[in-house]
C-alpha positions in Angstrom: -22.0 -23.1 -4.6 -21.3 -21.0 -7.9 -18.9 -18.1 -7.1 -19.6 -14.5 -8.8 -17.8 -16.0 -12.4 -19.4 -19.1 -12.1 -16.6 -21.6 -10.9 -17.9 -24.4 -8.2 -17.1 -23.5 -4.9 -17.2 -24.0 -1.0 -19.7 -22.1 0.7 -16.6 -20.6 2.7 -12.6 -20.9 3.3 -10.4 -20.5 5.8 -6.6 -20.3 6.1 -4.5 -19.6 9.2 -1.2 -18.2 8.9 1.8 -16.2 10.8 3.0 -12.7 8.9 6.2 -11.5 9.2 7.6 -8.4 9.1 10.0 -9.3 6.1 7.5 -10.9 4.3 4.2 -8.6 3.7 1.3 -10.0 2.1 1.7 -8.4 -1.4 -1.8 -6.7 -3.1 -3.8 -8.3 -4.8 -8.0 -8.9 -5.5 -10.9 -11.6 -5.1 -13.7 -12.1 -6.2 -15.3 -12.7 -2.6 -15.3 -11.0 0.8 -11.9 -12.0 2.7 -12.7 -11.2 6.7 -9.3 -10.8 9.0 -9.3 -12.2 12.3 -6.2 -11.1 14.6 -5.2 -14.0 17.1 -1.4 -13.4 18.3 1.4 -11.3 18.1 2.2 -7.6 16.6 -0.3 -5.5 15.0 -1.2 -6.2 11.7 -2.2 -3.3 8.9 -4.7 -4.2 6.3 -3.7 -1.4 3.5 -6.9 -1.3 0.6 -7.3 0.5 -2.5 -11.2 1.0 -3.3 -12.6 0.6 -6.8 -13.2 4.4 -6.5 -9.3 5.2 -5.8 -9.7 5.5 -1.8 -6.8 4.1 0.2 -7.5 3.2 3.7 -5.7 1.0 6.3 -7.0 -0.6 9.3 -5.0 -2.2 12.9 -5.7 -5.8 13.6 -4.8 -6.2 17.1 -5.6 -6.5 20.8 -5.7 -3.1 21.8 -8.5 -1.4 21.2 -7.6 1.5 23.5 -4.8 2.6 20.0 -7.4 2.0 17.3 -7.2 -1.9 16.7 -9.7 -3.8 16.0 -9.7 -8.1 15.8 -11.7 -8.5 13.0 -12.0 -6.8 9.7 -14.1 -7.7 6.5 -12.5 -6.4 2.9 -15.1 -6.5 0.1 -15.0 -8.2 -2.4 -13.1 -6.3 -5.4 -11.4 -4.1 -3.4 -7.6 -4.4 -3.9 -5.5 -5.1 -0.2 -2.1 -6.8 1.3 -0.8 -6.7 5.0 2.2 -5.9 6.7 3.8 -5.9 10.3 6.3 -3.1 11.3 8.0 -5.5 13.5 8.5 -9.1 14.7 4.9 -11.1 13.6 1.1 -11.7 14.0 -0.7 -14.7 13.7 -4.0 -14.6 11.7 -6.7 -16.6 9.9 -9.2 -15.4 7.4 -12.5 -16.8 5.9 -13.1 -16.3 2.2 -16.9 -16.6 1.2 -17.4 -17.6 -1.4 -14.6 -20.0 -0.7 -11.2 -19.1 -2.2 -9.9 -19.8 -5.7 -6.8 -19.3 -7.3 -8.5 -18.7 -10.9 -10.6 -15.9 -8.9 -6.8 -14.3 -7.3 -5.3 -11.7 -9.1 -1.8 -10.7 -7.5 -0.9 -7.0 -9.1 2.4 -6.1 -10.4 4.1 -2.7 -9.1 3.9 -0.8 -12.7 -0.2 -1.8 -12.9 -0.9 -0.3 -9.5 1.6 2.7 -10.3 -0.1 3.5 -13.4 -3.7 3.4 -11.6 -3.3 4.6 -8.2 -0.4 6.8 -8.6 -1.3 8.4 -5.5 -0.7 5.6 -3.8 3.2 5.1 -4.8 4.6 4.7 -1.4 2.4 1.7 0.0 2.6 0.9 -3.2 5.8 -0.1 -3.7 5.7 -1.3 -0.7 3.8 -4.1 -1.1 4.3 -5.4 -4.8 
């Protein structure tokens, strides 16, 4: 299938993959929706920066009862990483249209600073 800039793509990806807490997914953007599905482990925050400047995180994990949820779809465009608070979680996610590295754009700390200065702490954080 063609993908929103016209590269040839799966219909769908998937990738499974264990986060640690030392080692936070840093924030970046697709092109395509990007849906979280929690499997093992710690909760997992999903921390997004909206086109319109709104920050908002959600829980992946297995307890509903605190607010966590197992599956969570980020939009396409919307700018997010993930991080554990401690020890590790086990996750896969589904890319559709399937995932690209000429559709990935991984942000630097001083672009993010200079847009969403509101957002320094998570932030640095996570570029």
């Amino acid at each position: 299938m063609k993908s929103e800039t016209g590269l040839d793509v799966p219909l769908y990806t998937n990738i499974h993959f264990l986060l640690e807490d030392k080692n936070p997914s840093r924030f970046h953007r697709l092109h395509s929706e990007e849906v979280w599905y929690f499997h093992d482990g710690e909760p997992l925050t999903v921390h997004c920066i909206y086109p319109n400047g709104e920050y908002k995180k959600v829980k992946l994990g297995k307890n509903p009862d605190l607010g966590e949820v197992v599956q969570f779809e980020v939009p396409r465009g919307v700018i997010f990483g993930s991080s554990v608070e401690i020890g590790w979680a086990l996750v896969s996610c589904m890319v559709s249209p399937g995932f690209d590295f000429k559709e990935f754009h991984l942000f630097e700390q001083a672009d993010l600073l200079g847009q969403y200065p509101q957002h320094a702490k998570i932030v640095k954080q996570l570029t």
